[in-house]
C-alpha positions, 0 to 999 in steps of 0.5 A, a space after each residue: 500500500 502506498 503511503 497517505 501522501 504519495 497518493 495526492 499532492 499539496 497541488 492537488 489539494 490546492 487545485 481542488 480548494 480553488 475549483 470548490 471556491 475554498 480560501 485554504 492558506 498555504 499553512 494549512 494545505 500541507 495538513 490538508 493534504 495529509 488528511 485527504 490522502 487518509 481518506 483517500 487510502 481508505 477507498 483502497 481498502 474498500 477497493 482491497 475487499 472481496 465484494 462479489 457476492 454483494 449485491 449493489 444497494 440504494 438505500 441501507 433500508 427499504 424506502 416506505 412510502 410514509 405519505 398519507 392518502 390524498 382526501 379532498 377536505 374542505 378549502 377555505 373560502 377564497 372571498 373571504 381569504 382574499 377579504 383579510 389579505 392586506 392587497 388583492 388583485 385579480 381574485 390573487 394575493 397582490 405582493 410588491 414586486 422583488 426582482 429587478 430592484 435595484 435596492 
């Protein structure tokens, strides 16, 4: 097995950092460098497994579906809604615009 830092440099990491918008200090990429190269060695560990009688997942657990059904039930009048709204229009909420203000 290769060593933790053989595996990625301190320009990768520093390449990595920049194309995530990441502002790491030069003091602190070596230390970083150090750490992704551990987790990195961890996939070799993975990949080291005998996994061919496993069967590909999704999901640790089965998905339920918790959702109750969907019952039509009364709504509230939408007169009486539109009464109590502080502005109305055109039987809508009548709300002040917040795009293409320039502040």
């Amino acid at each position: 097995m290769s060593s933790p830092t053989s595996s990625i440099s301190a320009a990768d990491v520093a390449k990595v950092a920049n194309l995530a918008r990441l502002d790491i200090d030069e003091a602190h990429i070596e230390g970083f460098t150090a750490q992704l190269a551990k987790v990195m060695n961890h996939f070799h560990d993975i990949d080291a497994l005998d996994l061919s009688g496993v069967e590909p997942m999704t999901q640790p657990y089965p998905l339920v579906n918790v959702m109750r059904d969907d019952v039509e039930l009364p709504t509230l009048d939408t007169d009486e809604v539109l009464a109590a709204a502080p502005a109305a229009e055109e039987r809508r909420f009548r709300v002040p615009p917040i795009i293409g203000l320039d502040g």
